[in-house]
C-alpha positions in Angstrom: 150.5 -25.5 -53.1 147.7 -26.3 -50.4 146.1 -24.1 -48.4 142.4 -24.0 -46.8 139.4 -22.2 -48.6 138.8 -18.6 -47.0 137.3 -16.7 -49.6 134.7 -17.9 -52.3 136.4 -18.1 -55.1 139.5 -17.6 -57.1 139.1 -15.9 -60.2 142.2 -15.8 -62.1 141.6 -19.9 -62.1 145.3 -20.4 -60.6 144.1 -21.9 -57.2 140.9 -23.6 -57.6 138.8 -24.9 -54.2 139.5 -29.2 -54.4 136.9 -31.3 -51.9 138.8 -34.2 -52.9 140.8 -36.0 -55.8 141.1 -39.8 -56.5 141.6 -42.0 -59.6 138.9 -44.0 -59.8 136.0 -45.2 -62.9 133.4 -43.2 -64.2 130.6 -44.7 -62.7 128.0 -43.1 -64.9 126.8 -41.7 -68.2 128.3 -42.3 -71.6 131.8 -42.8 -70.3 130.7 -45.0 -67.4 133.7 -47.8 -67.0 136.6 -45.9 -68.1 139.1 -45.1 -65.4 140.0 -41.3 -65.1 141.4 -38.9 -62.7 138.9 -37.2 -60.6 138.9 -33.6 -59.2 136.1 -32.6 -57.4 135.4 -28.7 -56.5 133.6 -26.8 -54.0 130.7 -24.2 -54.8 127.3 -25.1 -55.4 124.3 -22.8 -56.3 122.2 -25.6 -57.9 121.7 -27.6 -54.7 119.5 -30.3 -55.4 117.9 -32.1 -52.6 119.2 -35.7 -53.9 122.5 -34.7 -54.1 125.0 -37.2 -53.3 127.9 -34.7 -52.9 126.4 -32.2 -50.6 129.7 -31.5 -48.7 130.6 -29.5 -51.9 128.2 -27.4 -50.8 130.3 -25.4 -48.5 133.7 -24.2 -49.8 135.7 -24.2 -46.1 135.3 -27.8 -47.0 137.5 -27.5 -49.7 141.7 -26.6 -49.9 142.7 -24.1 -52.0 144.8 -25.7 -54.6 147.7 -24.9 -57.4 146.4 -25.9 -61.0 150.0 -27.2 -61.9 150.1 -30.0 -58.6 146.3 -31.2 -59.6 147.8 -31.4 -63.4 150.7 -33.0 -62.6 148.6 -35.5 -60.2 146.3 -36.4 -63.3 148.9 -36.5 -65.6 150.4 -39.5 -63.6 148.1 -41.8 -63.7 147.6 -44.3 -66.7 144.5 -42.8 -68.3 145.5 -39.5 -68.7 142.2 -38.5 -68.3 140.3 -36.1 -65.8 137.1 -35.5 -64.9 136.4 -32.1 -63.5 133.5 -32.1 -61.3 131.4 -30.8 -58.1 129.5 -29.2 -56.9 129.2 -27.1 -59.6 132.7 -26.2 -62.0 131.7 -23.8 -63.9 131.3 -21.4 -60.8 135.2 -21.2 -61.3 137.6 -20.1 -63.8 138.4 -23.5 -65.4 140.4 -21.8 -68.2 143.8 -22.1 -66.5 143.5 -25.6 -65.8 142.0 -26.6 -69.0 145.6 -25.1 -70.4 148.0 -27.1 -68.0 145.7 -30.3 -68.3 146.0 -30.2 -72.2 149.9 -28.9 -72.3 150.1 -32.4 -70.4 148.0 -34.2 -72.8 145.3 -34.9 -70.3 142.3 -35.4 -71.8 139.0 -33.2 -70.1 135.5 -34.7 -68.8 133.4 -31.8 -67.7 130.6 -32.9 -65.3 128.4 -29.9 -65.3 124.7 -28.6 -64.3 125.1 -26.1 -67.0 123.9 -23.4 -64.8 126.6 -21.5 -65.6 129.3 -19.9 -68.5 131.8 -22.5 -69.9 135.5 -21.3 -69.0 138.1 -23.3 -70.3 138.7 -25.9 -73.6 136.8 -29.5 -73.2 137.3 -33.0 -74.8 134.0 -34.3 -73.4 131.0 -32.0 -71.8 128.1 -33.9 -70.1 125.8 -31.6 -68.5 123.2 -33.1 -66.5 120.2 -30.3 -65.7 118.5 -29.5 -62.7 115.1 -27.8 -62.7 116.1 -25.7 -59.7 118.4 -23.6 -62.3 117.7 -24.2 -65.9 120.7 -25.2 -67.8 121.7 -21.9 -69.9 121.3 -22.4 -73.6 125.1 -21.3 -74.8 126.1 -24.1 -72.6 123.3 -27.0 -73.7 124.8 -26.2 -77.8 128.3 -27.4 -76.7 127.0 -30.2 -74.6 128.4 -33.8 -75.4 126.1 -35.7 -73.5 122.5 -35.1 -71.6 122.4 -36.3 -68.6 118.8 -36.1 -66.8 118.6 -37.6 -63.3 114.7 -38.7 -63.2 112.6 -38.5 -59.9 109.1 -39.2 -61.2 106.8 -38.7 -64.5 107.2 -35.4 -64.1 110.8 -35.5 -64.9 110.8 -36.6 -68.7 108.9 -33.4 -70.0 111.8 -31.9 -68.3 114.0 -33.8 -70.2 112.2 -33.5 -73.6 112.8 -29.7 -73.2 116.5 -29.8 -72.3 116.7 -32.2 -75.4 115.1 -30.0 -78.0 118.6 -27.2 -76.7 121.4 -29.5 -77.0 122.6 -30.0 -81.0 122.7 -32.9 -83.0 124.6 -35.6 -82.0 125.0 -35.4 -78.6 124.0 -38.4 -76.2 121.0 -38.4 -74.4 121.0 -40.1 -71.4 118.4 -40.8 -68.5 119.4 -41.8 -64.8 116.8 -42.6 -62.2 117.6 -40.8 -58.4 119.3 -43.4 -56.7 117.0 -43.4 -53.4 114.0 -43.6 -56.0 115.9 -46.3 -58.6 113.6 -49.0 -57.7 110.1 -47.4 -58.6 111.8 -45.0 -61.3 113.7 -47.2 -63.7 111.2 -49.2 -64.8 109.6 -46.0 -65.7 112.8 -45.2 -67.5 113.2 -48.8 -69.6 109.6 -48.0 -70.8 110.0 -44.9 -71.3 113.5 -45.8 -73.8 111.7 -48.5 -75.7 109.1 -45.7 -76.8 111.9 -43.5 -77.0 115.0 -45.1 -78.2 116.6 -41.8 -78.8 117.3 -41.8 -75.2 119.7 -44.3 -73.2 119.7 -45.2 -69.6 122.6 -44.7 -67.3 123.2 -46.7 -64.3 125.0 -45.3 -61.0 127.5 -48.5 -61.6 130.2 -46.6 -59.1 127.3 -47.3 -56.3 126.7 -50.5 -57.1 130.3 -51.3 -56.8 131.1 -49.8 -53.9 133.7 -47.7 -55.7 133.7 -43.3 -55.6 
């Protein structure tokens, strides 16, 4: 069922607001070369000004769609894998979803600010922080993987205190901004080798030329 975005959001989680799906390879993070199926949803409150998804930003960019179509779509392809993504998710009820994706045995990549509550059951939860609005702490304890995208200097104490939230065990990654990659991941590579309890995570989907 399709049908374009008129109101903000759907809370019972049966219709969620899709910008776009496409299978495709994780292009980033800890996961970064294995193929999944991607969903992207509308609604962003985070907004960060290097954003590469921006047209999230607005839901009447976005179709209203049935959780059972965009289960059935992932289910279909060979990974049986999804990566749930924005925007920014968690503005929505994921918890329907989550239950049709796993009665499917579709495995779950939440891509996530952290910004806001966790709805929904996860296999894999990166959440990547923005400054602009702090990552809340219930959500940083359950995280998988930390993704910090890093502008400048300033960035790594930002990191260093999203790092002392998340528990043991989870992945810390750091990714420069893409427009900025050429100054800031040298910084990065230094930064690791005095660091080595961070890793660095390379937009590979943009150097491929892929989504």
């Amino acid at each position: 069922m399709l049908r374009k975005m008129e109101t903000s959001t759907n809370n019972d989680g049966l219709l969620l607001p899709v910008t776009e799906e496409f299978y495709s390879v994780q292009g980033e993070g800890h996961n970064a070369g294995s193929a999944a199926y991607f969903v992207r949803l509308a609604g962003c409150d985070v907004r960060c000004p290097f954003c590469d998804s921006k047209a999230t930003w607005n839901m009447k960019n976005s179709t209203l769609t049935d959780i059972a179509d965009i289960a059935a779509r992932a289910a279909a392809t060979p990974s049986r894998t999804v990566v749930i993504t924005g925007g920014e998710p968690l503005m929505h009820n994921l918890a329907p979803l989550c239950e049709e994706l796993h009665k499917q045995g579709v495995k779950i990549w939440l891509e996530t600010s952290g910004s806001h509550k966790t709805t929904g059951s996860f296999d894999w939860i990166c959440v990547s922080p923005k400054t602009s609005r702090p990552p809340l702490d219930d959500v940083m304890s359950i995280a998988n993987e930390l993704k910090v995208v890093i502008t400048d200097t300033e960035s790594f104490h930002f990191a260093e205190k999203c790092a002392m939230k998340v528990a043991k065990g989870c992945i810390h990654t750091l990714q420069a901004e893409w427009d900025s990659r050429e100054t800031v991941y040298p910084l990065i590579f230094h930064y690791v080798l005095e660091h080595p309890e961070w890793n660095i995570s390379i937009q590979t989907h943009k150097i491929l030329n892929i989504r």
